[in-house]
C-alpha positions in Angstrom: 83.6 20.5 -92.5 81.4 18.1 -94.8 82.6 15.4 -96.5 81.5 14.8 -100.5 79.1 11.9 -98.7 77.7 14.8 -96.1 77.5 17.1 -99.0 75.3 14.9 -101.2 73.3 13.5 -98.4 72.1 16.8 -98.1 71.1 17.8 -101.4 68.4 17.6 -103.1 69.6 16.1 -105.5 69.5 12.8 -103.7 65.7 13.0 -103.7 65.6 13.6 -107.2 67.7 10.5 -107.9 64.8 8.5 -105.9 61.9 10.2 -107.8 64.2 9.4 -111.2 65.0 5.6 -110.1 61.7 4.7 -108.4 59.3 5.9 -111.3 61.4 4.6 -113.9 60.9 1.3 -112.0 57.2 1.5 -112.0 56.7 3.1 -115.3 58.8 -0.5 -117.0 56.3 -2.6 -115.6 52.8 -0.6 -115.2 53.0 0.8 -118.3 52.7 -2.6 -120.3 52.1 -5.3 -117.5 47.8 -5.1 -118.6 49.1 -5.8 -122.3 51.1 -8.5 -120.8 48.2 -9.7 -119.4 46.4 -9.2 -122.5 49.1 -10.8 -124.7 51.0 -13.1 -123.3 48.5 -14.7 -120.7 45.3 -14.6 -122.5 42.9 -13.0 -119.7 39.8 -11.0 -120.6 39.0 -7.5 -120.0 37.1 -8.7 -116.4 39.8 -10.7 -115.1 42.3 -8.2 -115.8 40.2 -5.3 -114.3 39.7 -7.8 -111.4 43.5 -8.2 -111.1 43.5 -4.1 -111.4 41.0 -3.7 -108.6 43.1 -5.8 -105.7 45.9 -3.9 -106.9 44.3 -0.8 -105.4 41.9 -2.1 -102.7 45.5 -3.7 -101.1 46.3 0.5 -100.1 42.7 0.6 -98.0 44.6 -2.1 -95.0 48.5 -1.6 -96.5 49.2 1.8 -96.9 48.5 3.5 -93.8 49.7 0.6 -91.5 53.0 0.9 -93.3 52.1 5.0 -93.1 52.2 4.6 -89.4 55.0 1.9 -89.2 57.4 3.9 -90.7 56.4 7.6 -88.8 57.0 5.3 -85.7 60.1 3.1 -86.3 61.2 5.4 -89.7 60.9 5.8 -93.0 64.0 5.1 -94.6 64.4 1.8 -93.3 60.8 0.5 -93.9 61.5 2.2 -97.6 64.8 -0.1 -97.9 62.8 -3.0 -96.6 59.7 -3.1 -99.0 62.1 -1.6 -102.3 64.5 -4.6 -101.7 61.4 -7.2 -101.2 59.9 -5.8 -104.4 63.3 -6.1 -106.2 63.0 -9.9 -106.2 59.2 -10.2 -106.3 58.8 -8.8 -109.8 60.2 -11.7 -111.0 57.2 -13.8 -109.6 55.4 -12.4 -112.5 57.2 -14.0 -115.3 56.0 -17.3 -113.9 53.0 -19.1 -116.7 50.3 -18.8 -114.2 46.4 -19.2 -114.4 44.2 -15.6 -113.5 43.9 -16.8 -109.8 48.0 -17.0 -109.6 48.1 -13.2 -110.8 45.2 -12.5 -108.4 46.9 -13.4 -105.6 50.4 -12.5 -106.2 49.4 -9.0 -107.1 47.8 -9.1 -103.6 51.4 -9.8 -102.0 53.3 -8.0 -104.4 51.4 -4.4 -104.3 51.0 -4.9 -100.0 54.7 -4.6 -100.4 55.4 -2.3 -103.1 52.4 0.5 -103.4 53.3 1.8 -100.2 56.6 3.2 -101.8 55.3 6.5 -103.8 53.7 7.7 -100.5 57.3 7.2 -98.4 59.1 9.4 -101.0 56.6 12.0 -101.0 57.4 11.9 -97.6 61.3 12.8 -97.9 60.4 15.5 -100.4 58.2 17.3 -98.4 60.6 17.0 -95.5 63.4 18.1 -97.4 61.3 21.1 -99.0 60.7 22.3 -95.1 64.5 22.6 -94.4 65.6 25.5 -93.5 68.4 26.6 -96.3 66.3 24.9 -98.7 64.9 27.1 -101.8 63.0 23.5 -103.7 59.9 23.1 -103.8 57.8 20.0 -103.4 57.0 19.9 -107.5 60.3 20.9 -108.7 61.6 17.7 -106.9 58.9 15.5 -108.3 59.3 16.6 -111.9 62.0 13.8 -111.8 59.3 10.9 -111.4 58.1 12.5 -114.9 61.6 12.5 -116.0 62.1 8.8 -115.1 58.9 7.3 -116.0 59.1 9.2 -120.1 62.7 7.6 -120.2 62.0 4.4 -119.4 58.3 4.2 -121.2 60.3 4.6 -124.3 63.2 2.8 -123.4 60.9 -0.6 -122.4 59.0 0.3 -125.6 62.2 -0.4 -127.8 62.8 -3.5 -125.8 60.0 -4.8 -125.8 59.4 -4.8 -129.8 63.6 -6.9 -129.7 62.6 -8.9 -127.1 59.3 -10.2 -125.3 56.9 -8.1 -122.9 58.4 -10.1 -120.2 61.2 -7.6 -120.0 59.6 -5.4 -118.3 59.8 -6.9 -115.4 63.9 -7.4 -115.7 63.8 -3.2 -116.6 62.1 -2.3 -113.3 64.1 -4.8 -111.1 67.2 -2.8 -112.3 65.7 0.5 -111.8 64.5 -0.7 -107.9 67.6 -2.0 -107.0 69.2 0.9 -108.3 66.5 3.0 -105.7 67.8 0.5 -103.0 71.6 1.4 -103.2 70.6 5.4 -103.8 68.6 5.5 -100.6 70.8 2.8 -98.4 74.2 4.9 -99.4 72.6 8.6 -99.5 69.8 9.5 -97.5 70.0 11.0 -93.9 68.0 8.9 -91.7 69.3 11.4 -88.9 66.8 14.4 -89.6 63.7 12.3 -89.6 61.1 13.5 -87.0 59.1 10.6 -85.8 55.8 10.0 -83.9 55.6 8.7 -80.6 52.4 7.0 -81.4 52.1 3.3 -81.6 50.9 2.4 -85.1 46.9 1.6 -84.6 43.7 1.9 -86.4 42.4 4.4 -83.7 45.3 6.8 -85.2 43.6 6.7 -88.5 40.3 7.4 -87.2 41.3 9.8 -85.2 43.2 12.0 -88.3 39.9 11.5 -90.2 36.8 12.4 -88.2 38.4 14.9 -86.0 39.2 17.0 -89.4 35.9 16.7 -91.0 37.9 19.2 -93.7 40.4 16.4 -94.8 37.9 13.8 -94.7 35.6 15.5 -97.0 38.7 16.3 -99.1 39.9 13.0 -99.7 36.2 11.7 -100.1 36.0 14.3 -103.5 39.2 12.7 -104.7 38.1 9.3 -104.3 35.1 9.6 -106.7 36.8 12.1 -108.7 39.7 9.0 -109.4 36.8 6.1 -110.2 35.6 8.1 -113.2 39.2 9.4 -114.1 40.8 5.6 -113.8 40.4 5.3 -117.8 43.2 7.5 -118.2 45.6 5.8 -115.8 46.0 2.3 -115.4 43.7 1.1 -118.6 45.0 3.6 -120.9 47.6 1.2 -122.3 44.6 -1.4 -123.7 43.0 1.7 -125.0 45.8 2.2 -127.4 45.8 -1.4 -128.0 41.8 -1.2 -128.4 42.3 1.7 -131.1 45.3 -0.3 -133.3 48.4 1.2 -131.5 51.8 -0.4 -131.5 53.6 -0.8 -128.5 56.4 1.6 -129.5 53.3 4.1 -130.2 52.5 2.8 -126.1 56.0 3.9 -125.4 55.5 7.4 -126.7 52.3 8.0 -125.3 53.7 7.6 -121.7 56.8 9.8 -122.3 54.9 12.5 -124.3 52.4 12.4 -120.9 55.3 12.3 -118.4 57.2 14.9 -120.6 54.2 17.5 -120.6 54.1 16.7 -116.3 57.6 18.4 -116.3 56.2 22.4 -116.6 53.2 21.8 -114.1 55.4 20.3 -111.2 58.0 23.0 -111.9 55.3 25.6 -111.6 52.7 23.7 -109.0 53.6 25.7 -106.0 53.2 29.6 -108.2 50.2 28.3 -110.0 48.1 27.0 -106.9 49.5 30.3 -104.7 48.1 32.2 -107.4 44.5 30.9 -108.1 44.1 29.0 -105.1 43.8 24.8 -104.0 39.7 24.8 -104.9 40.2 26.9 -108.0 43.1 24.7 -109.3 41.4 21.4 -108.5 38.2 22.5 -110.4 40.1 23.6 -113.3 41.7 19.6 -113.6 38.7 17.9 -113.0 37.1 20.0 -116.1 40.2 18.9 -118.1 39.9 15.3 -117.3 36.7 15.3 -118.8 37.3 16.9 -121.5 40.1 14.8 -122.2 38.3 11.6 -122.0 35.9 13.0 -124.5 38.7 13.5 -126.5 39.7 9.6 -126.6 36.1 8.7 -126.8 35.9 10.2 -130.2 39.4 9.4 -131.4 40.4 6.1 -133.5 44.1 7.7 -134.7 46.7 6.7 -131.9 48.9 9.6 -133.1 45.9 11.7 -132.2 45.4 9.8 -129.1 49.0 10.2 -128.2 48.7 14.1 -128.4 45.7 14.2 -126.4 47.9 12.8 -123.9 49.8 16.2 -123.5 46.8 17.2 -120.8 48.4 14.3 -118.6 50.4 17.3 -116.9 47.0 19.0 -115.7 45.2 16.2 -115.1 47.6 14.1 -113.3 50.7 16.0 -112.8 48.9 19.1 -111.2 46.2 17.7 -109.8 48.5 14.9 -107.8 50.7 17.8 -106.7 47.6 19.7 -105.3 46.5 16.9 -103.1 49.8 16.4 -101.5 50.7 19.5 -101.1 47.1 20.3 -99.4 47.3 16.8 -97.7 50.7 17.7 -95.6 49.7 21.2 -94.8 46.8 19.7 -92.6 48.1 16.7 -91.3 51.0 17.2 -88.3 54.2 16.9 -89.6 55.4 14.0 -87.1 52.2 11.8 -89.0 52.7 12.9 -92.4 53.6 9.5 -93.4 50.4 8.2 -92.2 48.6 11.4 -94.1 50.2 10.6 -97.4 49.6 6.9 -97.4 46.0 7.8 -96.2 46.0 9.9 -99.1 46.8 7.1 -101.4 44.6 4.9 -99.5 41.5 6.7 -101.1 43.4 7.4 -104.1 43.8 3.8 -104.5 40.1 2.7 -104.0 38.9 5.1 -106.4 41.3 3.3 -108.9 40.3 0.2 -107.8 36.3 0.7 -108.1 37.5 2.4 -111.7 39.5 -0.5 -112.9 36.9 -3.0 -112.3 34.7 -1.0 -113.8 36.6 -0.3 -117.1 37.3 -4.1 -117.0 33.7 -4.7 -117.1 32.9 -2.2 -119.9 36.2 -3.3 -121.9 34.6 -6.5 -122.2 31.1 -5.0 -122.9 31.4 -2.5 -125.2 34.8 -1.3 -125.2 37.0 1.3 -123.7 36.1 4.1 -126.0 32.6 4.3 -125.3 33.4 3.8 -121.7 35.4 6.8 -121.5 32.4 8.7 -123.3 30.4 7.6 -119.9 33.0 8.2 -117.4 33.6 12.2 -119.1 29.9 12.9 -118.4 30.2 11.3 -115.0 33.0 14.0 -114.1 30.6 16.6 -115.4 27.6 15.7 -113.4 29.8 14.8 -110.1 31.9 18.6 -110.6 28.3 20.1 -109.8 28.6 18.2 -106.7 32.1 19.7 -106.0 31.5 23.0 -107.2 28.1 23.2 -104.4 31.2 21.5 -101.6 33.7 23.9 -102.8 32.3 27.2 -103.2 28.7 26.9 -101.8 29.0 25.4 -98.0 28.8 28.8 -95.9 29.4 28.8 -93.1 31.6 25.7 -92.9 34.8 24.9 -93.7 35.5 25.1 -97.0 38.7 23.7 -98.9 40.3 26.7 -99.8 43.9 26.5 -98.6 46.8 28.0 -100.3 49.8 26.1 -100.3 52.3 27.6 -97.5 55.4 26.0 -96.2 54.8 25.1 -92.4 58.0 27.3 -91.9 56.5 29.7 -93.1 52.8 29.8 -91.5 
């Protein structure tokens, strides 16, 4: 007989919590903390992309060691251990420090903390594989959107009664909130883990002997330098374009809002059209939407464009997981999300330096003219990997439940 504890430890519910908690966390502090920069500490458009960059580049040493780490020694206590670090470190930022004390505390702070988004990927997709389980993957992480549109507007309205340095109190909350959730309510008993010391030759060995995921994650890498603009750095666009940061605040919940339909329906719509057909169609809509901001000068404009953030993020991000756990064994899929991230996160960091660079140059609105064209000229290139490479492996999985296959 369970107890109410058993009960909710079980549900799914418990996993939506997280995804709520955890993004409303991140979206307090990542969705201003460049403005911060910006505002309240005076550093250019290069320093800030340089303080971007590290931020990314951390996940090509962090990630998968903490991937493989916590598939060894498991994942809810290394999660505990890094969300209950980062709930003091964000504080660190609040400090009056020069470009290099930013530089290197981002370089602590994100080895600790960008390793989190993989390791709750990781309980949704186990707890989407249970057996009396009828949730998918999306329908779960629909509550990151949930989270991260509520607190963009709630830190907004703070922000314009307060100072930008709120942020960081907002998120702390919201982390240590994520602490007590996952400390009180999730089942460390049904974790499967890997027998396999945590060691580079791991890594290599998920990579070059499936040439398939490789090549996967190596589109996604390059598809995320040129599509940067409209992650990190799209906060200074609004700023670049005359945008308030209560405007800020509803750009981020109208693009985390308009997430909510395409994780519902992630699972029907890539089962239907198919992983390379899907992936395509974002890529196209990405450019087009940095066209879009190119041309646009009215932030209420701007902020509607922002309704293809569910496409372009929301189902593309959804895509890649998905895809990424249905080739990599289930006792590693730790280390195959955070791998994941890994070139997620150098992409982002080669595009942040970038857009740093051409802030200070010539702006981000022409930028994002040149990064749109970029994604035109580099989908012939995935288009000829996709669909032309016979008699290879081609990407063209549809997403299926191990359970189930």
């Amino acid at each position: 007989m369970f107890t109410l504890r058993q009960y909710v430890r079980n549900s799914v519910w418990v996993i939506k919590l997280l995804y709520f908690f955890l993004y409303s966390a991140i979206a307090a502090w990542s969705s201003y903390f460049y403005v911060f920069l910006e505002d309240d500490r005076a550093l250019t458009g290069t320093q800030i992309g340089l303080i971007a960059a590290v931020q990314q580049i951390n996940n090509i040493i962090f990630l998968p060691l903490w991937g493989m780490v916590s598939d060894r020694y498991g994942k809810r206590k290394v999660f505990l251990v890094l969300i209950g670090i980062s709930v003091v470190l964000l504080y660190g930022f609040i400090l009056n420090g020069s470009f290099w004390y930013y530089f290197l505390f981002m370089i602590l702070f994100s080895a600790l903390h960008n390793p989190v988004g993989a390791l709750i990927d990781a309980f949704a997709i186990n707890k989407s594989k249970e057996k009396y389980i009828n949730t998918s993957y999306g329908q779960m992480r629909l509550w990151a959107s949930v989270g991260w549109a509520f607190s963009s507007l709630l830190t907004g309205y703070l922000i314009e009664s307060t100072s930008l340095s709120i942020i960081f109190v907002v998120a702390s909350f919201f982390l240590l909130c994520t602490w007590l959730v996952t400390f009180f309510y999730v089942n460390k008993k049904r974790e499967i883990r890997s027998t396999q010391a945590p060691s580079f030759k791991t890594l290599k060995n998920l990579l070059f002997e499936q040439k398939q995921l490789f090549y996967f994650f190596l589109i996604i890498m390059l598809f995320y330098i040129l599509n940067s603009p409209t992650l990190n750095f799209i906060n200074l666009y609004y700023k670049e374009i005359g945008a308030s940061n209560t405007q800020i605040g509803y750009a981020f919940a109208v693009q985390a809002l308009c997430e909510l339909p395409f994780m519902f329906f992630s699972t029907h719509i890539i089962n239907k059209f198919g992983i390379r057909r899907v992936l395509f169609a974002t890529m196209v809509v990405a450019s087009v939407r940095l066209m879009l901001y190119g041309f646009t000068t009215d932030p209420l404009v701007a902020i509607s464009i922002g309704a293809l953030h569910g496409i372009t993020l929301g189902l593309f991000i959804v895509s890649v997981i998905e895809y990424t756990n249905y080739i990599v064994p289930q006792s590693q899929n730790s280390t195959g999300q955070t791998l994941m991230y890994t070139f997620l996160g150098v992409g982002m960091s080669v595009g942040n330096f970038l857009n740093g660079l051409w802030k200070d140059s010539f702006g981000l609105q022409y930028a994002m003219r040149i990064d749109s064209v970029l994604i035109i000229i580099l989908l012939f290139a995935v288009y000829m990997v996709l669909f032309y490479r016979k008699g290879k492996q081609k990407i063209i999985m549809r997403v299926a439940h191990k359970k189930n296959v």
